[in-house]
C-alpha positions as CSV (number, residue, x, y, z in Angstrom):
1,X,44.8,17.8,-14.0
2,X,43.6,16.0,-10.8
3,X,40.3,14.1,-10.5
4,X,38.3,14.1,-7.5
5,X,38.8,10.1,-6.9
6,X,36.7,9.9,-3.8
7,X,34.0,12.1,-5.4
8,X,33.9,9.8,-8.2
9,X,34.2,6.6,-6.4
10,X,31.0,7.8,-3.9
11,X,29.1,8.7,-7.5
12,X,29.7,5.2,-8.6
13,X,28.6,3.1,-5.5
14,X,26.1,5.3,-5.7
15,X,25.0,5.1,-8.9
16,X,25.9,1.0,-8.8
17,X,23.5,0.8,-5.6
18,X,20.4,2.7,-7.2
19,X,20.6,0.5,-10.4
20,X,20.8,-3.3,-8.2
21,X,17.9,-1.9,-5.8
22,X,15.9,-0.5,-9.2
23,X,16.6,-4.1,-10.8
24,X,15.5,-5.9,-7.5
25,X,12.2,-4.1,-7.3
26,X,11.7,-5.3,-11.3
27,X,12.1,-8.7,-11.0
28,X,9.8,-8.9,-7.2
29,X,7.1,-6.9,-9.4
30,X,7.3,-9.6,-11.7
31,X,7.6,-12.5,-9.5
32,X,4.5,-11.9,-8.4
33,X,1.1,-13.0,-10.5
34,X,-1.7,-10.5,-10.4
35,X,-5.1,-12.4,-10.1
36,X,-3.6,-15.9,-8.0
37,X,-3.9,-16.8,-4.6
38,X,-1.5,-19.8,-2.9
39,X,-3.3,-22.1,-0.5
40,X,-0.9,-23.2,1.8
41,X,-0.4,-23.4,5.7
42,X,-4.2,-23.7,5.5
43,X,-4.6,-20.4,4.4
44,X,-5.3,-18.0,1.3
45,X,-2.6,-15.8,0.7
46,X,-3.1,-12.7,0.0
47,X,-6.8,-12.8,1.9
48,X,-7.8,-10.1,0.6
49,X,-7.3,-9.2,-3.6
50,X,-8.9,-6.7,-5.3
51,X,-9.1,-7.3,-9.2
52,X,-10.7,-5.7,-11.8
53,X,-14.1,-7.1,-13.5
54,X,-13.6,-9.1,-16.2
55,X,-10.5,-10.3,-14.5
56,X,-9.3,-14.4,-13.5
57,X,-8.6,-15.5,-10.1
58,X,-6.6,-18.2,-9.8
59,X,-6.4,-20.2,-6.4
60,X,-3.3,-22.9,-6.6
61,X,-3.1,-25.4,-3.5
62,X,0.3,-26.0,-2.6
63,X,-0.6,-28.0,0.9
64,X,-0.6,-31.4,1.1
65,X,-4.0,-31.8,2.0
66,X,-7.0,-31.2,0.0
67,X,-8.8,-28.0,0.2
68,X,-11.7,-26.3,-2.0
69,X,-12.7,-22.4,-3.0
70,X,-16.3,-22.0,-2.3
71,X,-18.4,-18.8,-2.5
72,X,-20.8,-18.3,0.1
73,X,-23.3,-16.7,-2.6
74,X,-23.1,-20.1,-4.4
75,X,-21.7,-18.2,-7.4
76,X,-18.8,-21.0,-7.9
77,X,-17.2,-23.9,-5.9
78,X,-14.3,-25.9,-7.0
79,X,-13.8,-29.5,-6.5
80,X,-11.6,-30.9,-3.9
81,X,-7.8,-29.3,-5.1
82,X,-5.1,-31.6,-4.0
83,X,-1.3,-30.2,-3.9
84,X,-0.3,-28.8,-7.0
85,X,-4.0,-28.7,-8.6
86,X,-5.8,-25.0,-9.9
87,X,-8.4,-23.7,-10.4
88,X,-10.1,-20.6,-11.9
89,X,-13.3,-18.4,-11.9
90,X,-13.5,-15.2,-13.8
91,X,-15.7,-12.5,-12.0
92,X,-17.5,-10.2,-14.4
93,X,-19.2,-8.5,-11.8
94,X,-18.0,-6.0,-9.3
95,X,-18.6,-6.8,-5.8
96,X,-17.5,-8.2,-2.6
97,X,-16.8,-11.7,-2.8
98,X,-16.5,-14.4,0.5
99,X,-14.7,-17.3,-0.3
100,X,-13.9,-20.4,2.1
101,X,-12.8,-23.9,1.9
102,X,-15.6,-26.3,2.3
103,X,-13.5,-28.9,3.8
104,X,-11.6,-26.0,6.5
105,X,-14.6,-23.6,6.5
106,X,-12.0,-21.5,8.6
107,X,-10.0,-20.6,5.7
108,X,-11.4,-17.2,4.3
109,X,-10.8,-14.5,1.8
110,X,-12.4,-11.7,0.2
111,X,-12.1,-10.9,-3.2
112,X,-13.3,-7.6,-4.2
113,X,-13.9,-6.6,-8.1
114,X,-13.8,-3.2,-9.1
């Protein structure tokens, strides 16, 4: 009885591909953190996040210079973050939320809560 050796072989890359690009896109969606934004480049990244109410944001500055998050509604403001420091606000609320450094009022985001 003869096997069909390049059928089989083309099944198995095949099959060997699918489960290292499934695995990849398992550990990417968990490398990420729902809820946190990185300061860095002088930026927020992502700029825009949409959460759920009830949910925590956390901003995390990895630049070397200081930098707040401030909410133009007054609803929160952090003190200055240097590199490496956190910090959290949890939005109960839905809404649209503007948030800028204080210190590089040029840095923006927009948090929406659903």
């Amino acid at each position: 009885m003869q096997t069909n050796r390049p059928g089989r072989a083309l099944s198995i890359l095949f099959g060997s591909a699918a489960l290292i690009v499934a695995s990849a896109g398992f550990y990417a969606a968990h490398a990420e953190t729902p809820g946190t934004v990185v300061i860095k480049n002088f930026m927020f990244s992502p700029m825009a996040l949409t959460v759920k109410a009830g949910s925590t944001v956390t901003w995390k500055n990895l630049d070397g210079e200081p930098h707040t998050v401030v909410n133009d509604a007054g609803m929160f403001r952090s003190a200055a973050l240097d590199q490496n420091d956190s910090y959290k606000f949890k939005f109960d609320k839905p809404g649209v939320y503007h948030v800028f450094c204080g210190i590089h009022p040029n840095m923006k985001e927009t948090i929406t809560v659903q």
